[in-house]
C-alpha positions as CSV (number, residue, x, y, z in Angstrom):
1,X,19.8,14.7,34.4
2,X,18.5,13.1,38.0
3,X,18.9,10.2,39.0
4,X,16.1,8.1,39.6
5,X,17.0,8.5,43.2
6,X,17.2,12.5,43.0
7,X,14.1,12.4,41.5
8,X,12.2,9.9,44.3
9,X,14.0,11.6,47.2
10,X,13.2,15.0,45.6
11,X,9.3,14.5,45.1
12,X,9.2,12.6,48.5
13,X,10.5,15.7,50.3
14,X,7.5,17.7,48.6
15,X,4.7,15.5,49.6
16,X,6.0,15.7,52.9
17,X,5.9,19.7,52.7
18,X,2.3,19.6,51.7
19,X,1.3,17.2,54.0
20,X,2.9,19.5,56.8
21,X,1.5,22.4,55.9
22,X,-1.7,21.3,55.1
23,X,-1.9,18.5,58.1
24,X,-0.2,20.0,60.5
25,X,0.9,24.3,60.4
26,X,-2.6,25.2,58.4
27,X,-4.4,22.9,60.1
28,X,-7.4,25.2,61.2
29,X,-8.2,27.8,58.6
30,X,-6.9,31.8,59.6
31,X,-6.4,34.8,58.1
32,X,-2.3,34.9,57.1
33,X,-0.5,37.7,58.1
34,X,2.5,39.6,57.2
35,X,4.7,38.3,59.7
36,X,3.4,35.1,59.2
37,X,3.8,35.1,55.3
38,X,7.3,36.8,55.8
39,X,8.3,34.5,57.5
40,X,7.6,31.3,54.9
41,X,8.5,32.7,52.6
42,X,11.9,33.5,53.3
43,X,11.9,29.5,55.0
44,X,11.0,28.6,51.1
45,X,14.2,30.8,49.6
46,X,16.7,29.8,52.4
47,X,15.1,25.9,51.2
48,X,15.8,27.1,47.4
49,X,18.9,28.5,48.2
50,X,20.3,25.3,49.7
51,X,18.9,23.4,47.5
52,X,20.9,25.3,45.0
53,X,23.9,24.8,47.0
54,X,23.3,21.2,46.9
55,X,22.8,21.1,43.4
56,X,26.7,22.9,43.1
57,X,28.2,20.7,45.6
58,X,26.9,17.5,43.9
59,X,26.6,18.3,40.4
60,X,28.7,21.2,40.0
61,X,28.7,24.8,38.7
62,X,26.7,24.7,35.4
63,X,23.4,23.4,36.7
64,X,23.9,25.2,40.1
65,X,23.9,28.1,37.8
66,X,20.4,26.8,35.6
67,X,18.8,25.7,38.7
68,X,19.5,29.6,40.2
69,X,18.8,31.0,36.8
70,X,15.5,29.0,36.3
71,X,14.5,29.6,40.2
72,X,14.8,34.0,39.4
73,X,12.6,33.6,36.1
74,X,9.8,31.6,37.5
75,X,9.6,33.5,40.8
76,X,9.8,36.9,38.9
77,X,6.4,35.4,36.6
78,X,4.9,33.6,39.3
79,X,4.7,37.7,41.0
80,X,3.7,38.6,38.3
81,X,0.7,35.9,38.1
82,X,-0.3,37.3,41.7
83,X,-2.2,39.7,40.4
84,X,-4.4,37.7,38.8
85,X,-5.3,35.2,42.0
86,X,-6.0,38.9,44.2
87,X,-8.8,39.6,41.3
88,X,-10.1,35.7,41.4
89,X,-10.5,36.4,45.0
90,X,-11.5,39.6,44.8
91,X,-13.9,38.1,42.1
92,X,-15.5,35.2,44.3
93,X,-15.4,36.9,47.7
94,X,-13.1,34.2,48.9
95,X,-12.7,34.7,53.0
96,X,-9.4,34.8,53.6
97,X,-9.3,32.4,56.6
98,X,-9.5,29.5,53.9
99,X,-7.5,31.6,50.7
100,X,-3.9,29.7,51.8
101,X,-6.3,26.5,52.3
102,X,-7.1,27.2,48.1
103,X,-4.0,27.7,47.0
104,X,-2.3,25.0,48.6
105,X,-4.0,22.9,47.4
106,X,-4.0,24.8,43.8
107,X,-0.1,23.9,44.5
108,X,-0.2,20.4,44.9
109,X,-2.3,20.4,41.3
110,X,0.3,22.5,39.7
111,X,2.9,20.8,40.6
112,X,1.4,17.6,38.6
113,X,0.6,19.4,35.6
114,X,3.8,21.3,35.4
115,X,5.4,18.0,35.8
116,X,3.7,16.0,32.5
117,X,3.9,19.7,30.7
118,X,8.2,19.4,31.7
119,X,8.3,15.7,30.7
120,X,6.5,16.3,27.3
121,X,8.6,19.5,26.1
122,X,11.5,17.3,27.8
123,X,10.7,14.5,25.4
124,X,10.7,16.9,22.6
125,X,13.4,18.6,22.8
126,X,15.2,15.6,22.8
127,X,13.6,14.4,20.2
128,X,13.4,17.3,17.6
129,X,15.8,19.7,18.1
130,X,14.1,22.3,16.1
131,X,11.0,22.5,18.9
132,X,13.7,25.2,21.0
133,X,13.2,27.2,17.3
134,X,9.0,27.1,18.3
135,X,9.7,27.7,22.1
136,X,11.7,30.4,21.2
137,X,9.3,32.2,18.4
138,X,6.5,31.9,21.3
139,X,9.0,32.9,24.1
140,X,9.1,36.2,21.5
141,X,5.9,36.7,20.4
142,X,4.9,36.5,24.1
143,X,7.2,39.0,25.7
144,X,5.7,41.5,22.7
145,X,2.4,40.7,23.4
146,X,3.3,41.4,27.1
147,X,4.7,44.3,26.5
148,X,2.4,46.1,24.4
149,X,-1.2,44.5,25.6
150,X,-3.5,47.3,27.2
151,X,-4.2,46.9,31.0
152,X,-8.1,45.5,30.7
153,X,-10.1,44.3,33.5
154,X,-10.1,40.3,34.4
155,X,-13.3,38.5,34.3
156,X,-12.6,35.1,35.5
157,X,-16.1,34.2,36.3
158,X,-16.6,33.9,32.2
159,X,-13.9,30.9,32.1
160,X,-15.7,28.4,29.7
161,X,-14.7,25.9,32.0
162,X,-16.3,27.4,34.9
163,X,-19.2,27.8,33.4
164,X,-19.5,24.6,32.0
165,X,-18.9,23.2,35.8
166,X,-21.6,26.0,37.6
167,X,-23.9,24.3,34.5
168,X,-23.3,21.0,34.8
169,X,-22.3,20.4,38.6
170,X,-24.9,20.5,41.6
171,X,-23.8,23.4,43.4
172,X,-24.6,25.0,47.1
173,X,-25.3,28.9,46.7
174,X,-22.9,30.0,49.5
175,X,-19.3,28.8,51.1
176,X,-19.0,26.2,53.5
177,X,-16.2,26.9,54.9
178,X,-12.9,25.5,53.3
179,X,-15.0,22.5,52.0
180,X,-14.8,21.8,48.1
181,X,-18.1,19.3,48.5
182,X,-20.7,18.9,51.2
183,X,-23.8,16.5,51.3
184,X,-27.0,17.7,51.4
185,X,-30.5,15.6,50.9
186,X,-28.0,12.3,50.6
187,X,-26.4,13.9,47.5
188,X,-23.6,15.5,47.1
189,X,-22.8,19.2,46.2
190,X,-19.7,21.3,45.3
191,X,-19.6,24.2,46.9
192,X,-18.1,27.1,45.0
193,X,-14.7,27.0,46.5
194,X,-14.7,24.2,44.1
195,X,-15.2,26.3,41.3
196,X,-12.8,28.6,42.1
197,X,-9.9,26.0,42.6
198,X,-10.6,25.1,38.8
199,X,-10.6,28.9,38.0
200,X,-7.2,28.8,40.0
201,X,-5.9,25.5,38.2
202,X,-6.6,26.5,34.9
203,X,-4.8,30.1,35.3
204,X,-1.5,28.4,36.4
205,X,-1.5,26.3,33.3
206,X,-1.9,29.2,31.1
207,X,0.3,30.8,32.7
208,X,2.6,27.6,32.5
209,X,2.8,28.3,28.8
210,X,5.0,30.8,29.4
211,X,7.3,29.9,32.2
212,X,8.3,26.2,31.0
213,X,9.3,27.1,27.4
214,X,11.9,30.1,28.8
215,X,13.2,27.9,31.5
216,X,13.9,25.1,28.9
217,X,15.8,28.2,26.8
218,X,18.3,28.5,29.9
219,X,18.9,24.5,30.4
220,X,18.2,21.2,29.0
221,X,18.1,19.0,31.8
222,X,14.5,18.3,33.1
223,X,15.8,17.7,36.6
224,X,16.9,21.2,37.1
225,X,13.7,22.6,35.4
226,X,11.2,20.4,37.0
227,X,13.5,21.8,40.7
228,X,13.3,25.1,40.0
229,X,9.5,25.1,39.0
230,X,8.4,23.5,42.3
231,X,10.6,25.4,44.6
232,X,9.2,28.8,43.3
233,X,6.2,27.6,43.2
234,X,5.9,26.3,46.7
235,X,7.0,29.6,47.6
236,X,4.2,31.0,45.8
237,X,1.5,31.1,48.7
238,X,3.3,32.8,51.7
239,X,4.6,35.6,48.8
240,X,1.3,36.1,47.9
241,X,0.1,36.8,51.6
242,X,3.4,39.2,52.0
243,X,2.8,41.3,48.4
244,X,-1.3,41.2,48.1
245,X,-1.2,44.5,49.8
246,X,2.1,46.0,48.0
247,X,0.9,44.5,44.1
248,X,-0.1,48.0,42.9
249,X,3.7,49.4,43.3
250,X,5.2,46.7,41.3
251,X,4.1,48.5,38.2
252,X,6.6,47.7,35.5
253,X,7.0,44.2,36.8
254,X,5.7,43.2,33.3
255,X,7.3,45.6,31.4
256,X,10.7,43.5,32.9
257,X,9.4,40.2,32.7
258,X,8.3,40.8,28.6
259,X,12.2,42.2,28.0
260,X,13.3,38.7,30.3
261,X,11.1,36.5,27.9
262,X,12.4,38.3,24.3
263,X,15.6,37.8,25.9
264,X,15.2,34.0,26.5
265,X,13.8,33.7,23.5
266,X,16.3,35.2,21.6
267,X,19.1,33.4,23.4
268,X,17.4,30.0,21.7
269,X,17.7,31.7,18.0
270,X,21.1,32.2,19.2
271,X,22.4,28.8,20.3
272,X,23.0,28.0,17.1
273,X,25.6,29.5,16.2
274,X,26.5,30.8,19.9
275,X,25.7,29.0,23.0
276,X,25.4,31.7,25.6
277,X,27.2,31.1,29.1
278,X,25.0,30.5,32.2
279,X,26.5,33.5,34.0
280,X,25.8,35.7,31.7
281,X,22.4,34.8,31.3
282,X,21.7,34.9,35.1
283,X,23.3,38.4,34.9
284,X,20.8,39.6,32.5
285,X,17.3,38.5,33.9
286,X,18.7,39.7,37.3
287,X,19.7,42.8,36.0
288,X,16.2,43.4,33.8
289,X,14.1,42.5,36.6
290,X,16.1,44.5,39.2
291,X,15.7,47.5,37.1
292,X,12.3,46.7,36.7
293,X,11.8,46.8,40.5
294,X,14.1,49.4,41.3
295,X,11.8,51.9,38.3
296,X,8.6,50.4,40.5
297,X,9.6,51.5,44.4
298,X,10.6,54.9,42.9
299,X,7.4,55.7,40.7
300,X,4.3,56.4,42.5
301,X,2.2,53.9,43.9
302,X,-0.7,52.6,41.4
303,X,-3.2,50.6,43.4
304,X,-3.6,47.1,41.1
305,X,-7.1,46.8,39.3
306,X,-9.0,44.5,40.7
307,X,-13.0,44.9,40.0
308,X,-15.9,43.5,42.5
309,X,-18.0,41.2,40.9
310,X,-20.9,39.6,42.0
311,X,-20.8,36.4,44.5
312,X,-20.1,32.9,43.1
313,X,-23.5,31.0,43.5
């Protein structure tokens, strides 16, 4: 586990990244390009991947080996959860001179809940060792239910919670820009960029459900979790400006990540009598996924289905 320290210093350098990007290279809302993304998002690997190297250099091979491990399985879902912020956007007509603006901010808001969702599984796991049985049943049943759902269309404008916020909140009827609340008549409004960072919120911590539990099946240690969360997560925006164009070819993503999650969960039933080396582990999701991705380039392209709907007012 961190040290108090680690843990400070750690959450101190990602304040400071927000802050930066939001206060100082995002500054003026733009439309992100290619290059552009390209080129964060391999800044945010070559940061994981030194990170990494710190965590082998300091604390040695094994949790080198979960953060790495972790890292791959939350990157590979968090791709896989692109699809469904391109049909939010799609859904809300979000310009995308303020979408980067959105989710950075979505970011900073994940990054909190992900952190009391870590400390509370952390606590129980440590507590009741019989929870990694429940992760692991879920970690099953999800992958199934991954692998065998049927491809519908996403409506995210029917969230009860957005609903209950376009009902109850005094909301302007177009954007203002990137601006979450304007005044108007001395009171104040949310605009609907507002209602779409909840719609945004509340999709990563569904989608949190997932990731957490089969991280938790690899390692223990809430340090290395809560690490390899944020890093792929901070990663999350400049891959999403690099992929949104090249989604529809990554067709049996899923497929891989539902065989990643049985795996994981499958591992946990096995712990018991068998604890499974980090290595290999590592050498199975990479493999799974790199099939997956490998059975995507060579298939044709399949554009990703993402339905116009009516703008936010």
């Amino acid at each position: 586990m961190g040290t108090l320290s680690r843990w400070i210093f750690f959450n101190i350098f990602v304040l400071v990244a927000i802050a930066l990007d939001l206060g100082v290279f995002h500054r003026r809302p733009h439309k992100i390009n290619i290059r552009e993304a390209a080129l964060w998002s391999g800044l945010w690997v070559g940061l994981s991947v030194l990170f990494g190297v710190g965590v082998y250099w300091y604390l040695g091979r094994q949790p080198a080996l979960e953060f790495f491990t972790g890292y791959l399985i939350e990157k590979a879902l968090s791709i896989d959860n692109l699809f469904l912020f391109l049909v939010i956007f799609s859904a809300f007509s979000v310009d995308e001179r303020v979408q980067h603006r959105l989710l950075a901010w979505g970011v900073l808001g994940a990054l909190i809940m992900r952190g009391i969702m870590i400390a509370l599984g952390a606590a129980l796991v440590e507590r009741f060792a019989w929870v990694m049985y429940v992760f692991g049943t879920f970690l099953v049943y999800a992958g199934i239910h991954m692998l065998l759902a049927k491809n519908e269309d996403t409506h995210p404008e029917e969230n009860k919670i957005f609903r209950f916020a376009s009902k109850h909140l005094r909301v302007t009827h177009k954007y203002h820009g990137e601006k979450f609340f304007v005044r108007a008549d001395k009171k104040l409004f949310a605009t609907p960029l507002f209602l779409v960072l909840l719609v945004v919120e509340i999709t990563d911590i569904t989608l949190a459900v997932d990731s957490i539990p089969a991280i938790f099946g690899i390692t223990h240690d809430p340090f290395i979790v809560y690490t390899s969360n944020v890093f792929a997560i901070l990663g999350l925006r400049a891959l999403y400006f690099m992929l949104a164009g090249a989604l529809g070819r990554l067709r049996y993503l899923t497929v891989g990540l539902s065989f990643v999650l049985i795996f994981i969960g499958g591992k946990m039933f096995l712990d018991h009598w068998w604890e499974m080396p980090v290595h290999i582990s590592l050498a199975v999701v990479a493999g799974i996924l790199g099939v997956a991705l490998a059975a995507s380039l060579m298939s044709p392209p399949k554009p990703p289905a993402v339905k116009a709907l009516p703008k936010a007012t």
